[in-house]
N, C-alpha and C positions, 0 to 999 in steps of 0.2 A: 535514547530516551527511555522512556517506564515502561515497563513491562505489558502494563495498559496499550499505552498507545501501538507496542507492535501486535499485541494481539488481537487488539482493534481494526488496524490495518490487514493483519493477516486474515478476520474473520470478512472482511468486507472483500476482498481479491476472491475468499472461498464463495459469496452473494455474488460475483460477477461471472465466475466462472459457472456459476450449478443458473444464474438469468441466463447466460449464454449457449450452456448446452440446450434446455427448454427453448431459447427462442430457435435453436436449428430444428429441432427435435418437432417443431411444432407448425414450423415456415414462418416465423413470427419475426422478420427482420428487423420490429423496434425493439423488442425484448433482447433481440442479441446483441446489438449494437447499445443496448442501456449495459448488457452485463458487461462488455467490450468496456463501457466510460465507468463502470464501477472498478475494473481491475486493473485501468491505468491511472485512475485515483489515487489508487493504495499504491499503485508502486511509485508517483510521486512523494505521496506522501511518508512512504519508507526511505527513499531515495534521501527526504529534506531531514527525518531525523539522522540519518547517519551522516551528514553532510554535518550536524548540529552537535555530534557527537565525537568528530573526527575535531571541530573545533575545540569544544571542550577537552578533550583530551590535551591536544595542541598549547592550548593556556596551559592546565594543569603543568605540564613538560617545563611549560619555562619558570613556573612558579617553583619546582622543587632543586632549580639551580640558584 
């Protein structure tokens, strides 16, 4: 995918990790477990762009036979 969306993804993984340290940091168990759902967010949704991209590629492949 765009360059966008991985570093959109990437900057959200860095928001879940910097919620998660703060909620230890602080005893705050909802804060770490929200930074906990923000940083397996993004690695889904890094996961679905390469999955999206392994496709496209894949087309591409058969297209220049």
């Amino acid at each position: 995918m765009g360059m966008e969306d991985k570093a959109a993804h990437q900057a959200e993984d860095l928001k879940g990790k910097a919620k998660e340290a703060t909620g230890k940091a602080t005893r705050n168990e909802r804060l770490e477990d929200e930074g906990k759902g923000d940083q397996r967010s993004a690695a889904l949704k890094g996961a679905g762009d390469k999955a999206k991209d392994a496709t496209r590629d894949a087309k591409d492949a058969f297209k220049k036979k």
